[in-house]
C-alpha positions as CSV (number, residue, x, y, z in Angstrom):
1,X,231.9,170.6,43.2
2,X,234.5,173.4,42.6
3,X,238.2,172.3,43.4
4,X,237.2,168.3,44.0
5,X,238.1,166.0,41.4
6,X,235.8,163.2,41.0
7,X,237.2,159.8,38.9
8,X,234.3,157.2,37.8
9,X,235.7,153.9,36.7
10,X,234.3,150.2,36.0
11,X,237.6,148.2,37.0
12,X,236.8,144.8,38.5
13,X,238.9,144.4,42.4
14,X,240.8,142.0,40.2
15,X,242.0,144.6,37.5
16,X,243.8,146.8,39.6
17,X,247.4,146.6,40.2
18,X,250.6,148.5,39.7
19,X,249.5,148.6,36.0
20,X,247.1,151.4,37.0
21,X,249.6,153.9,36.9
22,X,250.3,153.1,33.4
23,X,246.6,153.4,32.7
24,X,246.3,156.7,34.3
25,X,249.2,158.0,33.0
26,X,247.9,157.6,29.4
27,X,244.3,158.0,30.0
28,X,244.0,161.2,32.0
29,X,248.1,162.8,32.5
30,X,248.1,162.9,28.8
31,X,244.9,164.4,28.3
32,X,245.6,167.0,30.8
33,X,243.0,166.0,33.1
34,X,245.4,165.3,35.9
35,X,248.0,168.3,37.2
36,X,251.3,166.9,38.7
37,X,252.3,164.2,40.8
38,X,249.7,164.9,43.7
39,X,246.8,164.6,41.6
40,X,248.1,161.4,40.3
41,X,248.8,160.1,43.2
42,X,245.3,160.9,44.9
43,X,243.5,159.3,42.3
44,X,246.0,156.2,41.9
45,X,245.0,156.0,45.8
46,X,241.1,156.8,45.6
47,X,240.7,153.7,43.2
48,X,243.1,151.2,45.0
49,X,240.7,152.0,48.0
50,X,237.4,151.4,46.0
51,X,238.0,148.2,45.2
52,X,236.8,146.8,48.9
53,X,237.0,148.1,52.6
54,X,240.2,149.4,54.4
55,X,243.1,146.5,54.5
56,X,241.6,144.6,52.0
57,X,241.8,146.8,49.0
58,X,245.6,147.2,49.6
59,X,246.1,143.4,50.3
60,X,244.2,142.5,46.5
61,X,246.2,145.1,44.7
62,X,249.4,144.3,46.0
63,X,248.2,140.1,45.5
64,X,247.2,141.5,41.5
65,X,250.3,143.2,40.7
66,X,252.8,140.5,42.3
67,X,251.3,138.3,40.1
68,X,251.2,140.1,36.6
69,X,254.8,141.3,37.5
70,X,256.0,137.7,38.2
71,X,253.8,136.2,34.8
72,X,255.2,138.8,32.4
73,X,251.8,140.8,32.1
74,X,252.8,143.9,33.7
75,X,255.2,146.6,32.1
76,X,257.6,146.5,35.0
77,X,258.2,142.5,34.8
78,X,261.0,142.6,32.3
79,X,262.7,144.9,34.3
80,X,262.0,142.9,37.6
81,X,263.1,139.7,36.0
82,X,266.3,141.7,34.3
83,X,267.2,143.1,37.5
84,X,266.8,139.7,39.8
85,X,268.9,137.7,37.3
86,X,271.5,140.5,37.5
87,X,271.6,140.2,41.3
88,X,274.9,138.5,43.7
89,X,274.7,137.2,46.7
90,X,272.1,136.6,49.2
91,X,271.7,139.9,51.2
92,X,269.7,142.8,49.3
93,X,269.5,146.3,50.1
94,X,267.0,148.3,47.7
95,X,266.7,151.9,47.5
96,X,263.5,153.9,47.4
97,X,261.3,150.3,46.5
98,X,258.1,152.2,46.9
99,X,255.6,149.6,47.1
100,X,258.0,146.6,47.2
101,X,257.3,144.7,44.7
102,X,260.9,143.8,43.7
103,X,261.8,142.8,47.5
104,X,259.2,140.6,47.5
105,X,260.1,139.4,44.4
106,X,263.7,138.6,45.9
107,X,262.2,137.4,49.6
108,X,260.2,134.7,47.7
109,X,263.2,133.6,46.0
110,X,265.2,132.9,49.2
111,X,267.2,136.0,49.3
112,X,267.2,138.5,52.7
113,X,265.6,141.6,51.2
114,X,266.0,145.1,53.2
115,X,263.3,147.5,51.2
116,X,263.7,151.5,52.1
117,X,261.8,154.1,51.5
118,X,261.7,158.0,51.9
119,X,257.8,157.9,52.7
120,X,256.7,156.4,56.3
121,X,253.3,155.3,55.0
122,X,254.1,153.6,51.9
123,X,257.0,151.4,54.0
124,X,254.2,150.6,56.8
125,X,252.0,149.8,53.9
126,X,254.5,147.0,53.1
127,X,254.3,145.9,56.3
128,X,251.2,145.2,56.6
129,X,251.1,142.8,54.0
130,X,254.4,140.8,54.1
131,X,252.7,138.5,56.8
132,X,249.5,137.7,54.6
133,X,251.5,137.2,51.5
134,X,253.9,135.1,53.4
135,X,256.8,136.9,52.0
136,X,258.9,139.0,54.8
137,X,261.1,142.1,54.1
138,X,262.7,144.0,56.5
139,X,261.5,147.8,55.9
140,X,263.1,150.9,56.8
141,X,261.9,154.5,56.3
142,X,265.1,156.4,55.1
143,X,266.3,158.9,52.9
144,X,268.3,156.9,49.9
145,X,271.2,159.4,50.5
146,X,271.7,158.3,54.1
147,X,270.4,154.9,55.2
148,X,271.7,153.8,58.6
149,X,272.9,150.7,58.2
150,X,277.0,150.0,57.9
151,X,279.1,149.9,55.8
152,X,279.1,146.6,53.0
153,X,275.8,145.6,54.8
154,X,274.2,143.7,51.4
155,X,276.3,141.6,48.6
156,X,274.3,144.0,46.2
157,X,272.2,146.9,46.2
158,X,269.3,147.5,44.1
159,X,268.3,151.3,42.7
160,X,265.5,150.7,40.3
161,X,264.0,153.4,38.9
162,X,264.8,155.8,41.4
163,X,267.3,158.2,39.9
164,X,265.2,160.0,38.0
165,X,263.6,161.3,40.9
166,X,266.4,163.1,41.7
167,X,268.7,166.2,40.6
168,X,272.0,165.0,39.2
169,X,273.5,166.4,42.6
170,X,271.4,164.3,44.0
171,X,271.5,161.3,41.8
172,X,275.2,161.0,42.7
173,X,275.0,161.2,46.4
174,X,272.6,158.1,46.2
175,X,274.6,156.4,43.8
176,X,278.0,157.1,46.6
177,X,275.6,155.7,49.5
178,X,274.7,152.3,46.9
179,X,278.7,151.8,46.9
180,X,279.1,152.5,50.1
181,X,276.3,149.8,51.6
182,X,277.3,147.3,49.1
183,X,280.5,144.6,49.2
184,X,280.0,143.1,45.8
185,X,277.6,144.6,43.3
186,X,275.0,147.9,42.5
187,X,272.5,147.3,40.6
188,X,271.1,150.7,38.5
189,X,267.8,150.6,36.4
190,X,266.5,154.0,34.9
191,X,263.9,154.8,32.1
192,X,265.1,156.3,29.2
193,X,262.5,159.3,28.2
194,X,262.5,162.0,25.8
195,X,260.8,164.8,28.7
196,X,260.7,163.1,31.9
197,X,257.2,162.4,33.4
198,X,256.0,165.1,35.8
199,X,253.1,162.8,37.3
200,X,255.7,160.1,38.0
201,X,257.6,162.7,39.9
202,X,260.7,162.1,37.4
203,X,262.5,165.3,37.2
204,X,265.9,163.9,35.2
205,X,266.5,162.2,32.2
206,X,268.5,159.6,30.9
207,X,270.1,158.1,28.2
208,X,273.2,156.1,27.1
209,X,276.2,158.3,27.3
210,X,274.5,160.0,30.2
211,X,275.5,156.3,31.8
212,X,278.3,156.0,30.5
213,X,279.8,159.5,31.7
214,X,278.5,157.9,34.9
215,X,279.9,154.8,34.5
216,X,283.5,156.5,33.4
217,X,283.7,158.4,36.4
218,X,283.3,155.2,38.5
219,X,285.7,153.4,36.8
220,X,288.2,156.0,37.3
221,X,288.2,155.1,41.2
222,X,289.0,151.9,40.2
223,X,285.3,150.4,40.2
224,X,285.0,148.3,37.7
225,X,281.4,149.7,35.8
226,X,279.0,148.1,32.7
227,X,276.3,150.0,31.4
228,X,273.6,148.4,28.8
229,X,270.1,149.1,27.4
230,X,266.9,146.9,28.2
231,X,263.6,148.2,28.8
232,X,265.8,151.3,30.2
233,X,269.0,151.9,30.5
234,X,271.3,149.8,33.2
235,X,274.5,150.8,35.2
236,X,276.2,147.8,37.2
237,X,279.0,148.7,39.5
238,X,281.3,145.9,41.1
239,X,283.6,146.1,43.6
């Protein structure tokens, strides 16, 4: 049918997980099949729901991706496991945590995990299945540039992979917010690209001195600031 995009696919319910995005991304973004982040998303969407009825499907992929993130088979869990060992304290804001896979990640480890989002549904999504995984997160539907919650409200705040979502303007706004909400520690993950991916919505690119220009600037209102490279690049900002 003109203007409907059909996707055929012979994943098992246990296959899919986060990891699908990575699939997709190679499979069909690459080969042009797919046209921006909308696309992407719709069929990311399409085939988490084919795997069984309503609730379920959502509950499986979210059980199938916890688990290759916290066993190392997923491309994200070094940067998970990087971040969580990086993290102070035992309150935790994180900004724009999508899914939520890294607050629940931290909530199973003990920790009191805030997760926010910009979108409504993806933050009532994680809702929905904190009870059945046992793993409870506070959720709030925000804006990362203004999140209503005072000041020094978590020993450290978490901004994984969330700045490149952003215009530098932008990026630096979230980044004030970060300082603002935390009293010990920020914790900054990006990807470092050569052309930053359109489906992912990414729409800046990073690399080492761009952190480090970022970093400098902190430390020049007297925050101390570390910048270093795995999987990504890393910006950690202590009070």
């Amino acid at each position: 049918m003109d203007g409907v995009l059909a996707v055929q696919h012979d994943l098992e319910p246990d296959e899919i997980s986060d990891e699908l995005a990575v699939l997709l991304a190679a499979e069909l973004d690459d080969a042009g099949v797919l046209h921006g982040q909308s696309e992407f998303e719709a069929v990311f969407t399409g085939i988490v729901q084919s795997a069984a009825e309503g609730d379920a499907a959502w509950l499986a992929f979210y059980r199938n991706s916890l688990n290759r993130l916290e066993h190392g088979d997923a491309a994200f869990a070094p940067i998970h496991e990087h971040a969580a060992s990086l993290i102070v304290g035992h309150d935790i804001v994180d900004l724009g945590s999508c899914f939520g896979f890294f607050p629940l990640r931290l909530t199973a480890a003990g920790l009191a995990v805030t997760a926010t989002d910009l979108s409504g549904p993806t933050m009532d999504l994680l809702n929905g299945v904190c009870g059945p995984l046992g793993r409870p997160v506070r959720t709030l539907t925000c804006d990362a540039a203004r999140v209503p919650l005072p000041d020094g409200t978590a020993d450290t705040v978490t901004v994984l992979h969330l700045l490149e979502h952003l215009d530098a303007t932008s990026a630096k706004t979230v980044l004030r917010e970060a300082m603002r909400l935390a009293c010990r520690r920020v914790i900054v993950a990006v990807p470092f690209e050569d052309v930053p991916r359109a489906c992912y919505g990414h729409v800046q690119r990073f690399d080492l001195e761009t952190l480090r220009d970022i970093a400098e600037a902190w430390r020049a209102s007297g925050v101390r600031a570390g910048v270093h490279e795995y999987h990504g690049g890393w910006l950690v900002l202590d009070r």
